[in-house]
C-alpha positions as CSV (number, residue, x, y, z in Angstrom):
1,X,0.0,0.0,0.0
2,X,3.3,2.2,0.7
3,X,5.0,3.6,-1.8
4,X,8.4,4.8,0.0
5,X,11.2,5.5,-2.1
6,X,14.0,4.5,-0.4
7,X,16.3,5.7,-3.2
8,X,19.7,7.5,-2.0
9,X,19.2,10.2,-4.8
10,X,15.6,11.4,-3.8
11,X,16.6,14.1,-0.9
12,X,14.4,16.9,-1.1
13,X,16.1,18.1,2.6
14,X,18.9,19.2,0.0
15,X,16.9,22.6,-0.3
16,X,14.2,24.0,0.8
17,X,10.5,23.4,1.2
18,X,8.3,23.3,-2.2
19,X,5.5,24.8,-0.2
20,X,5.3,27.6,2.7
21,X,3.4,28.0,5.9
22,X,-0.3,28.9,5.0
23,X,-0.1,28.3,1.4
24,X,-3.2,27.4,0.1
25,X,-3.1,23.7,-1.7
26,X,-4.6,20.9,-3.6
27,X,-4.7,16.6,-3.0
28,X,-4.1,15.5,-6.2
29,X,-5.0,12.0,-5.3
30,X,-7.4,10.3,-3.0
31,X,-5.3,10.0,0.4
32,X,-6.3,7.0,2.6
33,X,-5.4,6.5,6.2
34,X,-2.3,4.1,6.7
35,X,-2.8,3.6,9.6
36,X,-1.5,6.6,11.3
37,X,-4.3,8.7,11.7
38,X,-6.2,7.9,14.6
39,X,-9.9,7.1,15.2
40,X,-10.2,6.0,11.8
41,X,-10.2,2.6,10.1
42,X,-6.6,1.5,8.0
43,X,-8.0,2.1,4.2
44,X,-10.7,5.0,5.1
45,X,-10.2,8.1,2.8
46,X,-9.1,10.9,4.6
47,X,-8.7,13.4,1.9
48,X,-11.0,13.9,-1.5
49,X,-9.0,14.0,-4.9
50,X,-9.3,17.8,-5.6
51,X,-9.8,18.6,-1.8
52,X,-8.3,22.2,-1.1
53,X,-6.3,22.8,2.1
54,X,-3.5,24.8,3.9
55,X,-0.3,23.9,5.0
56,X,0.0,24.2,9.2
57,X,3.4,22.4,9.7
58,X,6.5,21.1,8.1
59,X,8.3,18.1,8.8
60,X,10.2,15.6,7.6
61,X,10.4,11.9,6.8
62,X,13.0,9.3,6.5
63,X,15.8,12.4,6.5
64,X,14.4,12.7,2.9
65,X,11.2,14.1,2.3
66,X,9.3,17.3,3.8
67,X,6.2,16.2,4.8
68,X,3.6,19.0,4.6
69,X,0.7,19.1,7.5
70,X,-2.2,20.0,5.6
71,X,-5.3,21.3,7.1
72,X,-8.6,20.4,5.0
73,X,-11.3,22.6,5.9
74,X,-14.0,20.6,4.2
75,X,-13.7,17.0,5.6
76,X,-12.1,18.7,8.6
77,X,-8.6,16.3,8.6
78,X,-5.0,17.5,9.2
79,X,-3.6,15.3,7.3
80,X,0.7,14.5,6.6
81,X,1.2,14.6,3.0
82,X,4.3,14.8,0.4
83,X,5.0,16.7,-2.3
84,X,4.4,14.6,-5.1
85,X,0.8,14.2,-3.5
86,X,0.1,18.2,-3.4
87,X,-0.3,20.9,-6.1
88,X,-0.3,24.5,-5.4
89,X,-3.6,26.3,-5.5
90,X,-2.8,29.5,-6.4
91,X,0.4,31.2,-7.6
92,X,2.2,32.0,-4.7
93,X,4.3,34.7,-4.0
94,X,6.7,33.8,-0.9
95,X,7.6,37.2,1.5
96,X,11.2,37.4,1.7
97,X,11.4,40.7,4.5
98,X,8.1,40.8,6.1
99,X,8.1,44.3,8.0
100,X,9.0,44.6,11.4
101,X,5.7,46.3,13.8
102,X,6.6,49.6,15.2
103,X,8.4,50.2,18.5
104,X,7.5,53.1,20.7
């Protein structure tokens, strides 16, 4: 049911995150639980094809992969997702110097 790529030349923690804090994202597959989501059944879907949600967190996986927490608004699951499993919603423009609030 896993498809882990256990390949020495797939390491995404070369560079950056693909996606950012609060960007607004796609599933571009049906993601079923594996297990690791709790109070639902191993095989349960999770997360629609087409669903839309926001990332909340960043982590990674296997000292390989980034591993994007997604909040879904709709189904209401916060679900752990990879890249390859996510497309970008809208074009996104990433902030490089957010301003600083005012000091009095």
């Amino acid at each position: 049911m896993s498809r882990i790529v256990r390949d020495s030349d797939v390491v995404e923690l070369n560079g950056p995150p693909v996606f950012s804090f609060g960007q607004r994202l796609r599933a571009n597959r049906v993601i079923r639980n594996d297990g690791t989501y709790r109070g639902k059944d191993i095989g349960d879907v999770l997360v629609q094809k087409g669903e839309v949600g926001y990332v909340v967190s960043i982590g990674t996986f296997l000292q390989q992969f980034y591993i994007y927490g997604v909040e879904f608004l709709g189904s209401g699951h916060r679900v752990g997702m990879k890249r390859s499993e996510l497309e970008p919603v809208d074009s996104y423009e990433e902030v490089d110097d957010l301003p600083l609030p005012e000091e009095s």
